[in-house]
Every structure is written in C-alpha cells, then in structure tokens.
Backbone as CSV, one residue per row, in Angstrom:
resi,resn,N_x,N_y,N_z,CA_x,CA_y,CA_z,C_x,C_y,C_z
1,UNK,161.277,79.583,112.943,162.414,79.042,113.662,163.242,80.206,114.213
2,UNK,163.422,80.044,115.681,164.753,81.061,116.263,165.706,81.636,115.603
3,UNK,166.328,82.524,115.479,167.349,82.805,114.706,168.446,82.431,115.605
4,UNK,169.648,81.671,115.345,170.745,81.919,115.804,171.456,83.088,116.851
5,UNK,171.744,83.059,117.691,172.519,84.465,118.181,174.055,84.261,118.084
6,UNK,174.348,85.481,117.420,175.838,85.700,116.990,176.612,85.568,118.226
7,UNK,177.717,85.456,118.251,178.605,85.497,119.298,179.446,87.256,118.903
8,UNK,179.050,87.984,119.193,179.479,89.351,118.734,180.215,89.814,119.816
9,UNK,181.154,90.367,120.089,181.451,91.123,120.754,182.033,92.266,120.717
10,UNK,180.645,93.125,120.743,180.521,94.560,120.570,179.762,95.611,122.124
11,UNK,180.165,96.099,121.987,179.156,97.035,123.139,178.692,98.062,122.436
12,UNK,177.313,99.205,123.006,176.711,99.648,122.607,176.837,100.672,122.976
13,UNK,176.853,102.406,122.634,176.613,103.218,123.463,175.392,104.052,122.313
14,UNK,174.916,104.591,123.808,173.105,104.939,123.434,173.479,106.708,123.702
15,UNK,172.913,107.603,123.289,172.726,108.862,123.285,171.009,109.393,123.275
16,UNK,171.093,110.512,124.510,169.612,110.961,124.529,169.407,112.348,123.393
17,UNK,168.430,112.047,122.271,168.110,112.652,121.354,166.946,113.423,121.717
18,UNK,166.495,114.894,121.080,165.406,115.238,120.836,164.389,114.216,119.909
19,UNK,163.266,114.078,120.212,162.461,113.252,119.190,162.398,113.878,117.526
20,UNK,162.275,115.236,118.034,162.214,116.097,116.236,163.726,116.027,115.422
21,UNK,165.133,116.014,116.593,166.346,115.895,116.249,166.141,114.020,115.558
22,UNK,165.653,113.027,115.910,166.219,111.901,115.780,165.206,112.355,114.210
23,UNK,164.032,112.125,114.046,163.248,112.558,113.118,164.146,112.795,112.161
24,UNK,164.892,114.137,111.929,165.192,115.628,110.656,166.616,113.737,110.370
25,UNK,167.597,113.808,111.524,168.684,112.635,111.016,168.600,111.623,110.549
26,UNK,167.048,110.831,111.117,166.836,109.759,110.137,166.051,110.255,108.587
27,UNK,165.565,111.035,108.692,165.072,111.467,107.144,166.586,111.739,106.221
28,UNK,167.589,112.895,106.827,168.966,112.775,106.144,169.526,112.005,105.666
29,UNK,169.631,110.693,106.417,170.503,109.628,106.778,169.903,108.935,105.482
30,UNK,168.157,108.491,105.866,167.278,107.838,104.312,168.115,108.390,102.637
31,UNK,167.821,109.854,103.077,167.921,110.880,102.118,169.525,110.603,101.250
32,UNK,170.480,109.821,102.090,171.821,110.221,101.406,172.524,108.650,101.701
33,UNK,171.484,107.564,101.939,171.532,106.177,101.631,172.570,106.039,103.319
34,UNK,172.574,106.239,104.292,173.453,105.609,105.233,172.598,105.561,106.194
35,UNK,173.319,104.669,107.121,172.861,104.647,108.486,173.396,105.308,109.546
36,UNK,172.361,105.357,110.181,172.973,106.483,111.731,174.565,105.893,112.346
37,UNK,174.250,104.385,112.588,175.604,104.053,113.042,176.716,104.172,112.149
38,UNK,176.443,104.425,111.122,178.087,104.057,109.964,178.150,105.845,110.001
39,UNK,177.220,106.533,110.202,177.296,108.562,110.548,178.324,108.275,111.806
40,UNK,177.941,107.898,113.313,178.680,107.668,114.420,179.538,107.098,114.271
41,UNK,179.669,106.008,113.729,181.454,105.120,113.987,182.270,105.801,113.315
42,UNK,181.906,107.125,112.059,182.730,107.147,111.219,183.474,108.831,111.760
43,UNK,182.427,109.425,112.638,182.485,110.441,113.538,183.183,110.479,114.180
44,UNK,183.396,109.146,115.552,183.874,108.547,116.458,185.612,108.286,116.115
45,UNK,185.378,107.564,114.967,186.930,106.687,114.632,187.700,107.676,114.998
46,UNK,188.220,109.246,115.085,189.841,109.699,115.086,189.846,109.315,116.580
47,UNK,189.015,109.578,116.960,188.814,109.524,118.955,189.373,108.044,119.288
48,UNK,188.460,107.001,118.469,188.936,106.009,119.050,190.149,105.203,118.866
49,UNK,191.018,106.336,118.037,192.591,105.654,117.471,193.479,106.640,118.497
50,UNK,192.864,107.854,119.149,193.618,108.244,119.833,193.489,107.642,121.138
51,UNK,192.507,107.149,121.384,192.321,106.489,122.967,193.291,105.182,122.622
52,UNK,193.300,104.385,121.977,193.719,103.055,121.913,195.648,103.075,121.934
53,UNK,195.610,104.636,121.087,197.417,104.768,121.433,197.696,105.170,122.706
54,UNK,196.739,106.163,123.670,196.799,106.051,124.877,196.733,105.108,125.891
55,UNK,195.821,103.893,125.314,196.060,102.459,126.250,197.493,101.538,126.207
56,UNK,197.898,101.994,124.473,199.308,101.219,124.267,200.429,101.906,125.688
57,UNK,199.758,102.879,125.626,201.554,103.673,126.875,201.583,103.057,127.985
C-alpha cells in the first residue's frame, strides 16, 4: 500500500561533494551515530538565526 505523503513544508538545499569526501563523512557520521543532516542543520543554525533577525528589520 502507498505510503501517505506528509504535508511538510520544508525545502531542500543540495551541495556538490567529492565522491571520496561524501564516502570518509558518511563512514564518520556511521562511526559517531548521526546523520549528515542533523551535522548540517546543526552547522547552519547560528546563520540561520542571524538571517531571520535580519528579515525581522
């Protein structure tokens, strides 16, 4: 049976990797129990609290 599709609203942004670079980060990533995206959002977050006080002005 189909799965459901969420009503999410998220957008995506994609980055061009070396193949041996994506490789060594997903072995790390295995290696120390996380995922690539929770590595990026958690990277990302000061940026995206400073953009969002820049949209408040």
């Amino acid at each position: 049976m189909p799965r459901k599709k969420l009503d999410r609203k998220k957008d995506y942004i994609q980055i061009v990797i070396q193949p041996d670079d994506k490789i060594a980060f997903e072995a790390w990533c295995i290696a120390n129990n996380i995922t690539m995206s929770e590595i990026i959002r958690k990277e990302i977050a000061p940026y995206v609290v400073k953009g969002k006080k820049l949209l408040e002005r």
